[in-house]
C-alpha positions in Angstrom: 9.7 86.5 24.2 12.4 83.5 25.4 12.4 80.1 24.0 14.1 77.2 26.3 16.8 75.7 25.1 14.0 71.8 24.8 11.9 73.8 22.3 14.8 75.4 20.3 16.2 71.8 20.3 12.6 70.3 19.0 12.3 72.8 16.3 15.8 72.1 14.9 15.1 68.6 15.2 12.0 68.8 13.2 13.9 71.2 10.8 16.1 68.7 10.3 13.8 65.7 9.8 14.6 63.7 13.3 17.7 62.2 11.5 19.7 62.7 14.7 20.6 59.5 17.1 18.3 60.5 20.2 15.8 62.9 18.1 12.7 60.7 19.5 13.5 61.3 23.1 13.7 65.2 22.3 10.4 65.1 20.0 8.5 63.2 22.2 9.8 64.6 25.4 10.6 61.3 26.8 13.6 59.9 28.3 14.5 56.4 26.2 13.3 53.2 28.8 17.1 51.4 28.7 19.7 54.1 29.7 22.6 53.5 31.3 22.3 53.7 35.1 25.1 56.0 36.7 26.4 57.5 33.1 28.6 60.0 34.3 31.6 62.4 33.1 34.3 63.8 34.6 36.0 67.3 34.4 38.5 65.7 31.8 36.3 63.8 29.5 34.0 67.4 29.2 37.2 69.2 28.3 37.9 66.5 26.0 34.9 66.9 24.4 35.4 70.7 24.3 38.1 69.8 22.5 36.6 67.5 19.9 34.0 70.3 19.5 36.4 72.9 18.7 38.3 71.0 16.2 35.0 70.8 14.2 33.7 74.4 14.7 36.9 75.9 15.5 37.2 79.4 16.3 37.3 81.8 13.2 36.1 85.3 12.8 33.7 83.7 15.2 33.8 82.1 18.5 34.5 78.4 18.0 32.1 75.4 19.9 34.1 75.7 22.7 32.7 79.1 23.6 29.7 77.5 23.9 30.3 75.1 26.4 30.0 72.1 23.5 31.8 69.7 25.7 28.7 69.9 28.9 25.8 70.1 25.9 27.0 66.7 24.4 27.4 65.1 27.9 23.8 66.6 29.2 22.2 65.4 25.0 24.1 61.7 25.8 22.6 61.1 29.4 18.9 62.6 28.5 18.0 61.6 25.2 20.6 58.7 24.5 19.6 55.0 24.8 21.5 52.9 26.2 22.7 51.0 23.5 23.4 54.5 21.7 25.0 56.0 24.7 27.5 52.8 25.2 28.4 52.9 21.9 29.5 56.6 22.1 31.6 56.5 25.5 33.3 53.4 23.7 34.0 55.7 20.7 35.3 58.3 22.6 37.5 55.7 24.3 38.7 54.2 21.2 39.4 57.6 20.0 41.5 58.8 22.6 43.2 55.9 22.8 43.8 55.4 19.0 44.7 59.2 18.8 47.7 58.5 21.1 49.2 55.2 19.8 48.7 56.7 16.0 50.6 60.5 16.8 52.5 59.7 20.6 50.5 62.6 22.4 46.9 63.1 23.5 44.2 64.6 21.7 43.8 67.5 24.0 47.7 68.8 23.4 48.4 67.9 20.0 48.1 71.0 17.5 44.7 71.4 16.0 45.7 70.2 12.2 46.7 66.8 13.4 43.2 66.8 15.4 41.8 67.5 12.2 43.2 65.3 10.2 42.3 62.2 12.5 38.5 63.5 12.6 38.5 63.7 8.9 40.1 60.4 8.4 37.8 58.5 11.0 34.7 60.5 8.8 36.4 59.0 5.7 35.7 55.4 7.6 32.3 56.5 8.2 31.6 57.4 4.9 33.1 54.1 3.4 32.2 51.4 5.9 28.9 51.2 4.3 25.9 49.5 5.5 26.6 49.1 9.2 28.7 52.5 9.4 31.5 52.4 12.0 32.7 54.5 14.1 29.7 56.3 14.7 31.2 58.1 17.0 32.0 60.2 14.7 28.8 60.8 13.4 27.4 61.5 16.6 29.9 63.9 17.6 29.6 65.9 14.2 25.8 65.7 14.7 26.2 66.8 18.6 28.7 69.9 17.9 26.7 71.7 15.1 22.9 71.1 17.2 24.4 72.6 20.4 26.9 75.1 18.7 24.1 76.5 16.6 21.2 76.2 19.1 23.1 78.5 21.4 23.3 82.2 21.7 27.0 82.5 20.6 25.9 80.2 17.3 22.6 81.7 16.5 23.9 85.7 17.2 27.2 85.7 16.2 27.7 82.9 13.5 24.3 83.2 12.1 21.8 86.3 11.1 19.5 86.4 14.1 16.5 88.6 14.0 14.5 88.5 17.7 10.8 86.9 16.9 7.9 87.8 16.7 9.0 89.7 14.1 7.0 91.5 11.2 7.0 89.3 8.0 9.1 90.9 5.2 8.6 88.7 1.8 11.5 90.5 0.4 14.3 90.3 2.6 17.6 91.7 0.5 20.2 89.3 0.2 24.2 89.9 -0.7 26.2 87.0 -1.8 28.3 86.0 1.2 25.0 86.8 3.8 24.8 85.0 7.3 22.3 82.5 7.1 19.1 83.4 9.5 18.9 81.7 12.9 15.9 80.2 14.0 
């Protein structure tokens, strides 16, 4: 039996308690009344994404977000469950980022090494984390939020980085576990 890729996305949603920006257009099924009309990106802003993607699920012992396409799961999450104050505030994150990325280290996101990457992300969370009430830049929030739904909601995240048993399934109450286990996929 297949699941599509809306009803993987709604059970991890409820799983994890609708907390996402966008969750009520993917529990409810509905597309939010005020988007953006004409929200579109380019070749360039996908691979930048990709990029962004990869720096927070990098490739390991595992493929890394960009394996998964990331980059076109955040644009196709933005422009269907997004509204549009939600979806204007993350192009004008992502344009603050790159922009801010290249007057704070002199080269673009997409060709500086992956620890400076890094780095910046983790400062801008620190920002996050510390701007309190009205938390800016979300950006960053949504991104994080974006890369581990899609990353683990695909087949490379759910096979390879997590234990994935096919369902229906028989129910086994004692499963054996070994410190340093997989997590299950669901």
């Amino acid at each position: 039996m297949t699941m599509n890729r809306r009803d993987a996305l709604k059970s991890v949603m409820v799983m994890m308690g609708g907390t996402m920006i966008g969750a009520t257009a993917i529990m409810t099924g509905c597309t939010p009344e005020n988007q953006i009309e004409g929200l579109d990106f380019d070749p360039d802003d996908i691979a930048f994404l990709d990029e962004l993607g990869d720096t927070i699920i990098p490739e390991t012992d595992t493929p890394g977000a960009k394996a998964t396409g990331i980059g076109s799961f955040m644009v196709m999450m933005v422009k269907d469950t997004y509204d549009g104050d939600n979806q204007k505030e993350f192009v004008d994150g992502l344009n603050k980022l790159r922009k801010d990325f290249k007057s704070a280290n002199g080269k673009d996101f997409v060709g500086a090494p992956a620890e400076e990457r890094l780095a910046y992300l983790n400062k801008m969370n620190e920002e996050f984390k510390a701007s309190g009430k009205d938390r800016s830049p979300k950006v960053i929030n949504m991104l994080r939020d974006l890369t581990v739904l899609g990353y683990f909601s695909s087949e490379i995240g759910a096979t390879q980085a997590l234990n994935y048993v096919e369902t229906p399934g028989k129910f086994d109450p004692c499963m054996p576990y070994n410190k340093g286990d997989k997590a299950y996929a669901i």
